[in-house]
C-alpha positions as CSV (number, residue, x, y, z in Angstrom):
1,X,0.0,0.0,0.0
2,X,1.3,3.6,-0.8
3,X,2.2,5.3,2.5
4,X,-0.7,8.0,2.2
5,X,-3.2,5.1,2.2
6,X,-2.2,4.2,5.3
7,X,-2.7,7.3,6.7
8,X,-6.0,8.3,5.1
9,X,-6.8,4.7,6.7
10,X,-5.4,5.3,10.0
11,X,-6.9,8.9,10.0
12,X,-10.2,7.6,9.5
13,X,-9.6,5.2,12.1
14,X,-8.8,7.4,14.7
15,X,-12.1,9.8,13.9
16,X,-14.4,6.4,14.6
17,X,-12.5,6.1,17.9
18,X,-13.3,9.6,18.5
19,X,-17.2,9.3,17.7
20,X,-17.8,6.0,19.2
21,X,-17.9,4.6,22.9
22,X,-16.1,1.1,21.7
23,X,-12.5,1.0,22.9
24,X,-9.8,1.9,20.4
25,X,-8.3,-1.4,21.0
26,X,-12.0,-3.3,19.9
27,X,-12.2,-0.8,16.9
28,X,-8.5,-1.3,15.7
29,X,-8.6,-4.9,16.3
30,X,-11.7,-5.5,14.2
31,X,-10.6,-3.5,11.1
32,X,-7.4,-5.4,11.3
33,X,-9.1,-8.7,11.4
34,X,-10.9,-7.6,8.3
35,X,-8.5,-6.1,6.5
36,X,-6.0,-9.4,6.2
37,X,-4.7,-8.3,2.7
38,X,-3.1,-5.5,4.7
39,X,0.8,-6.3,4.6
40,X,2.7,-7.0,8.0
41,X,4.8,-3.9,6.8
42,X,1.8,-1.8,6.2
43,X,0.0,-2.7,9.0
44,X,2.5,-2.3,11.8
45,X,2.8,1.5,10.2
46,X,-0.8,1.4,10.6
47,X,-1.3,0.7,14.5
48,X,2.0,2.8,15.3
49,X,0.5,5.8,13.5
50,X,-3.0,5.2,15.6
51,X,-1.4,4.4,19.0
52,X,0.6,7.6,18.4
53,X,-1.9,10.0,17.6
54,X,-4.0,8.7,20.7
55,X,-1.1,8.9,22.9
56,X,-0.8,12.8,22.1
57,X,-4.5,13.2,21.3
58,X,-4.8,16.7,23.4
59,X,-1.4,18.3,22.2
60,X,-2.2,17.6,18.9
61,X,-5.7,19.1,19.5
62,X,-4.1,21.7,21.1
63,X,-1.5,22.5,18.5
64,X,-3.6,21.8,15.4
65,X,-7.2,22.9,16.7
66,X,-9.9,22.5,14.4
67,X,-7.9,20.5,11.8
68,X,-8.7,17.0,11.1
69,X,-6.7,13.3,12.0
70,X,-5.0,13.6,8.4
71,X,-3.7,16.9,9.4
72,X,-2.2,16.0,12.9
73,X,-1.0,12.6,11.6
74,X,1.0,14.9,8.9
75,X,2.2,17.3,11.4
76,X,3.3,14.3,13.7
77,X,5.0,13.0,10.8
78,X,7.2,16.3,9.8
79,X,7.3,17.9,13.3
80,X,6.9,15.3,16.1
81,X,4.6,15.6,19.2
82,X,4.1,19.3,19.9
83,X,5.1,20.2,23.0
84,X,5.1,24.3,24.6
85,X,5.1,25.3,28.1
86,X,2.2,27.8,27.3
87,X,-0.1,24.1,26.9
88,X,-2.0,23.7,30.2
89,X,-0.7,21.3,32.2
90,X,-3.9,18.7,31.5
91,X,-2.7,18.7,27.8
92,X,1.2,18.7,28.7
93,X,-0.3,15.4,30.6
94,X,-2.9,14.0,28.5
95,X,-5.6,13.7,30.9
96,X,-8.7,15.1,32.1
97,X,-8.0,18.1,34.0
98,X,-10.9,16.8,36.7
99,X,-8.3,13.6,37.5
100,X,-5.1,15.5,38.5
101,X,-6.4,15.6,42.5
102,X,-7.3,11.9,42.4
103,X,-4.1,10.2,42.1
104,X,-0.6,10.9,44.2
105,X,2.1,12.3,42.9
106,X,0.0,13.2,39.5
107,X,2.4,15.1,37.6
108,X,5.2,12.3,37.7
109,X,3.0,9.6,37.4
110,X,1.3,10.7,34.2
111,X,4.6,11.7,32.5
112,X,5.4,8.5,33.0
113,X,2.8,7.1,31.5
114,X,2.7,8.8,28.2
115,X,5.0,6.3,27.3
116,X,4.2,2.3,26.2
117,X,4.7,-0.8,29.0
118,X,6.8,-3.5,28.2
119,X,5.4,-6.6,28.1
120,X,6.1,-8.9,31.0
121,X,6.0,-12.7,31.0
122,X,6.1,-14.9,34.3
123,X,8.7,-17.7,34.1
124,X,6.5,-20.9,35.5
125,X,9.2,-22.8,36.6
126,X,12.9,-22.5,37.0
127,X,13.6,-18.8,35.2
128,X,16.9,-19.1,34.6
129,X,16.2,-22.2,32.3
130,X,13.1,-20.8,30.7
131,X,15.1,-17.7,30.0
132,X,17.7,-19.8,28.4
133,X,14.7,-21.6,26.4
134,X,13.3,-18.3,25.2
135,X,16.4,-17.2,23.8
136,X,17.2,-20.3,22.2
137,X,13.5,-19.8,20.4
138,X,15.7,-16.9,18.5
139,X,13.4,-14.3,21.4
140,X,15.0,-11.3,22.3
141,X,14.2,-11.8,26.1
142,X,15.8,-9.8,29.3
143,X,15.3,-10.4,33.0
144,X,12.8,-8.2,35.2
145,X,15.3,-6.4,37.8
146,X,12.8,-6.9,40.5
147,X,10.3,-9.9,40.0
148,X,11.4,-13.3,40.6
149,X,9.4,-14.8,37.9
150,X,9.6,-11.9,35.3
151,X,10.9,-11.9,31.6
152,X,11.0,-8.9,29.5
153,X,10.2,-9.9,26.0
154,X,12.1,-6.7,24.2
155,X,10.2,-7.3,20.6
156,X,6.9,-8.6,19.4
157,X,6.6,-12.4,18.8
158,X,3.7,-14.7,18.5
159,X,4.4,-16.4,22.1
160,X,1.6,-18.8,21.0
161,X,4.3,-20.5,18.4
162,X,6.7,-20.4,21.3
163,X,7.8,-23.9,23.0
164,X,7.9,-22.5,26.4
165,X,4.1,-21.4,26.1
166,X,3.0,-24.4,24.9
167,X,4.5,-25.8,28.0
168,X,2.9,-24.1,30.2
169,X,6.5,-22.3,31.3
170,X,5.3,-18.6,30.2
171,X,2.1,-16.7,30.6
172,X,2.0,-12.7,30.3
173,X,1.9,-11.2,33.5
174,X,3.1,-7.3,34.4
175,X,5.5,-7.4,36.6
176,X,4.1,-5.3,39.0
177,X,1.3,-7.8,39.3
178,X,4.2,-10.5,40.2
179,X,5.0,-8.5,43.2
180,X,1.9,-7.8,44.6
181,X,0.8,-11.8,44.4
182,X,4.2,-12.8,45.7
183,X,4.2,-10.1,48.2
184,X,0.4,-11.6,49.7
185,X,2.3,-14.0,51.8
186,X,0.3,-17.0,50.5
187,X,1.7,-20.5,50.4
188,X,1.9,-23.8,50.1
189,X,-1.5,-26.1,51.8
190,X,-3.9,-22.6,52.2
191,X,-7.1,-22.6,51.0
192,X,-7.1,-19.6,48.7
193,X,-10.7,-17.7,47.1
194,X,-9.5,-16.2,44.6
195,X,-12.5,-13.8,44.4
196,X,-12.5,-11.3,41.5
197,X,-10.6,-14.2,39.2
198,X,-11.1,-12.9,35.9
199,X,-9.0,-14.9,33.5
200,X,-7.3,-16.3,36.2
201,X,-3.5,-14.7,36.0
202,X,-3.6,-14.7,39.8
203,X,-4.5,-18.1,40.5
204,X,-2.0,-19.5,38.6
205,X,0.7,-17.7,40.0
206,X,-0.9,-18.3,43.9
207,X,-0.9,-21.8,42.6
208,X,3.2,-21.7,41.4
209,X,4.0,-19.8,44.8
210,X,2.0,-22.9,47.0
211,X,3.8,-25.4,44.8
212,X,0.7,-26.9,43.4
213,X,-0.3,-28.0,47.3
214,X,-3.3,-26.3,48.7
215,X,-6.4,-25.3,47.3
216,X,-7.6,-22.1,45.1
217,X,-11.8,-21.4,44.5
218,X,-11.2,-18.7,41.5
219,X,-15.2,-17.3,41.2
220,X,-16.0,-14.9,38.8
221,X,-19.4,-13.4,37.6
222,X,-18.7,-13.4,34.4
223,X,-18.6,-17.1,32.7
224,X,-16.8,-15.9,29.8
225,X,-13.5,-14.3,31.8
226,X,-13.6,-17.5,33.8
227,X,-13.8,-20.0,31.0
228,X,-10.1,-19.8,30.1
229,X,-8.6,-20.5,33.5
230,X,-9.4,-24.6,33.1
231,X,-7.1,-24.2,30.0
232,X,-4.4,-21.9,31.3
233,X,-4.4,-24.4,34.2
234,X,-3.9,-27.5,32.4
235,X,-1.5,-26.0,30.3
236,X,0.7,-24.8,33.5
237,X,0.5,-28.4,35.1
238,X,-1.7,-26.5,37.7
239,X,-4.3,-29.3,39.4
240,X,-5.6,-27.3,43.1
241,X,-7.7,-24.5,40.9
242,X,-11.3,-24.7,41.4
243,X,-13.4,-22.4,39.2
244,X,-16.7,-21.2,40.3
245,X,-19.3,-19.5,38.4
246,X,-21.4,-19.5,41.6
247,X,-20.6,-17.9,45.6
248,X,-20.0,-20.8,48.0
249,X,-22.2,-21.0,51.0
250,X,-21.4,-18.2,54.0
251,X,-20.3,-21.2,56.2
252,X,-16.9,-21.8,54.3
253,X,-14.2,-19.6,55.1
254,X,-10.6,-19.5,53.9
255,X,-7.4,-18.5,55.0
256,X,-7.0,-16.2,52.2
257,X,-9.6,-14.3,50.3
258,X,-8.1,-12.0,47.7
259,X,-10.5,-9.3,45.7
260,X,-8.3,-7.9,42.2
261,X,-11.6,-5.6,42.4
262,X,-13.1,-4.3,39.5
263,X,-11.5,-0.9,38.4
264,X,-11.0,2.3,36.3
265,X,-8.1,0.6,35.2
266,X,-6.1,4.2,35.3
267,X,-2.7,1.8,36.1
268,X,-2.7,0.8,32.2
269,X,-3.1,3.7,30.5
270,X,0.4,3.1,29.1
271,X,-1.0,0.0,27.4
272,X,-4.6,1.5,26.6
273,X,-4.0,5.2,26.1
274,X,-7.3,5.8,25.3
275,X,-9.2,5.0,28.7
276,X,-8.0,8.5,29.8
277,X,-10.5,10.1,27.7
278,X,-13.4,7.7,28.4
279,X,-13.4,7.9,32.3
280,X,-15.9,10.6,33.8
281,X,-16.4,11.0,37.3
282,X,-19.3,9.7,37.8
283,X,-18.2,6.5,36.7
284,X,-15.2,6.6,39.1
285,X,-17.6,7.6,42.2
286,X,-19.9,4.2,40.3
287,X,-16.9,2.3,40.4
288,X,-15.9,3.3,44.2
289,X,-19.5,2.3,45.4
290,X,-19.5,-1.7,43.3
291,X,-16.0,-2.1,45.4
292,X,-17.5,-1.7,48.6
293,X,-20.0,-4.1,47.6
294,X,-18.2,-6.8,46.7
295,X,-15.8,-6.1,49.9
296,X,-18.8,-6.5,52.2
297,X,-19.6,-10.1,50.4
298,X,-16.1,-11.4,50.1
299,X,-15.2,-10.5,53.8
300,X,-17.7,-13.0,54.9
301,X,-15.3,-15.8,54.1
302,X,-12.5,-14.5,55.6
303,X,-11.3,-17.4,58.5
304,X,-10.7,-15.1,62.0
305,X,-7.0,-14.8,63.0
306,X,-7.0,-14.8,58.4
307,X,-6.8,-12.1,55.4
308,X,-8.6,-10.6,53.0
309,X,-6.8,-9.0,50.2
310,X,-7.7,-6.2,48.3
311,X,-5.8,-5.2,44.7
312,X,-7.1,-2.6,41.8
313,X,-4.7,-1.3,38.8
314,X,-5.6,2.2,39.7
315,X,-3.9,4.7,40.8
316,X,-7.1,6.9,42.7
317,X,-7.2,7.7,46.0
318,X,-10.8,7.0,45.5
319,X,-10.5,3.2,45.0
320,X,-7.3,2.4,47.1
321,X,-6.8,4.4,50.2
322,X,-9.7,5.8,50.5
323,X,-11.7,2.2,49.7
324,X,-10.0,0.7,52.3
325,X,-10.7,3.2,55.1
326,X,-13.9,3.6,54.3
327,X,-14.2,-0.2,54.7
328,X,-12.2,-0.3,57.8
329,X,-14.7,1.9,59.7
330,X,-17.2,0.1,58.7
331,X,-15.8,-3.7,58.9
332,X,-13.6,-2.9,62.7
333,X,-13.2,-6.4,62.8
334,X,-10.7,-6.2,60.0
335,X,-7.2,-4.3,60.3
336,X,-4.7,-3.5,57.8
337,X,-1.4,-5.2,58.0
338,X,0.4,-3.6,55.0
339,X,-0.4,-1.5,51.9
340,X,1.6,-1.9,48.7
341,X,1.4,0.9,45.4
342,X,3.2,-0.2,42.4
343,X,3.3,2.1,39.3
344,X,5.0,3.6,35.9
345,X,7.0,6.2,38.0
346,X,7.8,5.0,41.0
347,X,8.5,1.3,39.9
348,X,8.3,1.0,35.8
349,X,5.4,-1.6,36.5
350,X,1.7,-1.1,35.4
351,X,0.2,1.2,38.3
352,X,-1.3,-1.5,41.2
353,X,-2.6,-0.9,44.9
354,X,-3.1,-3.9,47.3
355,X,-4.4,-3.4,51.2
356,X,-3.8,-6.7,53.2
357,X,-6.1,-6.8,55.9
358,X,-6.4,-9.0,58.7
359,X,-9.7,-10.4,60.8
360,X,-9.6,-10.6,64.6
């Protein structure tokens, strides 16, 4: 395709993503999926132009105001991002200027992430020797300096053709996620609910950290996140996972009862740039208000002398401090032990809170 295709395509792209309420990733993803002719060449310009423009959506608006995506994707092209120190500091930052007094440290945290996240695998077994493996796959792989478990994979690859994935040695994880499971204190023979499961990325790793001995019930509300998990598990050699589609009954309690709440998800803008634009504050106070609701189920299963763990990737006051003493005063039979914030500034990671708490 002729370079100015691609832009006319990506252009027109970026004005859907603008207009509609679907994610940019959904939108991109589907005219990718239908546009297969589209060279590998072609289309990697493609996506680098898009996530570009959305990563400097409001200095472009800024600097070009009232031209269209074709324009600004020209202008990126010959000038790079525009950048003045006349620009408010919400475009400087790329965020609603509402969100600046709902996260710490707001100006260095959302410098840091206007840039991209690497992405992170979590070494199932012996790292050194998966590292080895990955590189022997022709991978260009470095070692996380402060996970464990974590590999960095420095290019793209299809880790689906890899060996080491079909093995169950690899599954992406951020490595900030790595450190707040393997900071949780679980291990091997406790009986884990694994609350807010999802796809099941903590599970497994709470099942590699208790050397396959215990027992994990992953429950989730939604079937379709859950259905991978039996997979994944399999795959990892993983056999003390349980999932649920369906609460147990009050009387059963376990010794740890971890909630990865639902979330505004504001610790991955790096990977989804455009979530920074969706968020309103009335879904953020919505948000705040479903946490609480699912902490005052899941802390009826929490064994006394036992924890409950709670863990968002956000970086809000709102849903992390805030959440927690709001529960707190409510709950005084729980106390905090410890409090954890991981995020692009202070720690390179994704952007992740956790509040272990313990029952009397």
């Amino acid at each position: 395709m002729k370079e100015e295709d691609i832009y006319k395509i990506a252009a027109e792209l970026l004005q859907k993503i603008d207009s509609s309420a679907t994610s940019a990733n959904e939108i991109v993803n589907g005219y990718t999926k239908t546009h297969k002719y589209i060279e590998s060449e072609d289309r990697k310009l493609l996506l680098d132009l898009i996530w570009s423009a959305i990563r400097a959506k409001a200095r472009l608006n800024y600097a070009y105001s009232g031209t269209d995506w074709l324009f600004k994707l020209n202008a990126l092209k010959e000038k790079g991002i525009p950048i003045s120190d006349d620009m408010p500091i919400d475009v400087q930052l790329e965020v609603q200027d509402w969100f600046l007094d709902h996260i710490p440290e707001a100006e260095n945290e959302l410098k840091a992430m206007l840039g991209t996240a690497p992405i992170v695998l979590r070494a199932n077994g012996d790292r050194d020797k998966i590292f080895k493996m990955l590189q022997a796959e022709g991978l260009n792989v470095s070692l996380c300096e402060r996970s464990p478990l974590g590999i960095i994979l420095n290019e793209y690859a299809n880790l689906k053709e890899s060996k080491a994935f079909k093995k169950g040695l690899i599954e992406v994880q951020d490595e900030g996620a790595q450190l707040l499971s393997l900071a949780t204190g679980i291990k091997p023979n406790d009986d884990v609910f694994d609350f807010c499961a999802g796809a099941g990325g903590k599970s497994l790793i709470f099942a590699q950290m208790m050397k396959n001995r215990g027992f994990i019930q992953a429950y989730d509300a939604s079937y379709k996140r859950l259905s991978e998990l039996s997979k994944r598990a399999w795959r990892a050699g993983v056999s003390i996972i349980k999932p649920v589609f369906k609460l147990p009954e009050a009387h059963k309690k376990f010794d740890y009862v971890v909630v990865d709440a639902p979330c505004t998800g504001t610790g991955t803008w790096r990977r989804s740039p455009d979530l920074r634009w969706s968020l309103t504050e009335k879904q953020l106070k919505n948000i705040t208000l479903k946490q609480a609701e699912i902490l005052s189920v899941a802390q009826e299963y929490v064994k006394n002398g036992h924890f409950l763990v709670y863990i968002t990737c956000s970086l809000t006051f709102d849903e992390n401090e805030n959440q927690i003493e709001d529960f707190v005063s409510k709950y005084p039979a729980f106390h905090e032990v410890k409090s954890f914030r991981y995020s692009p500034y202070r720690t390179g990671t994704d952007g992740f809170f956790m509040s272990i708490l313990q029952k009397r």
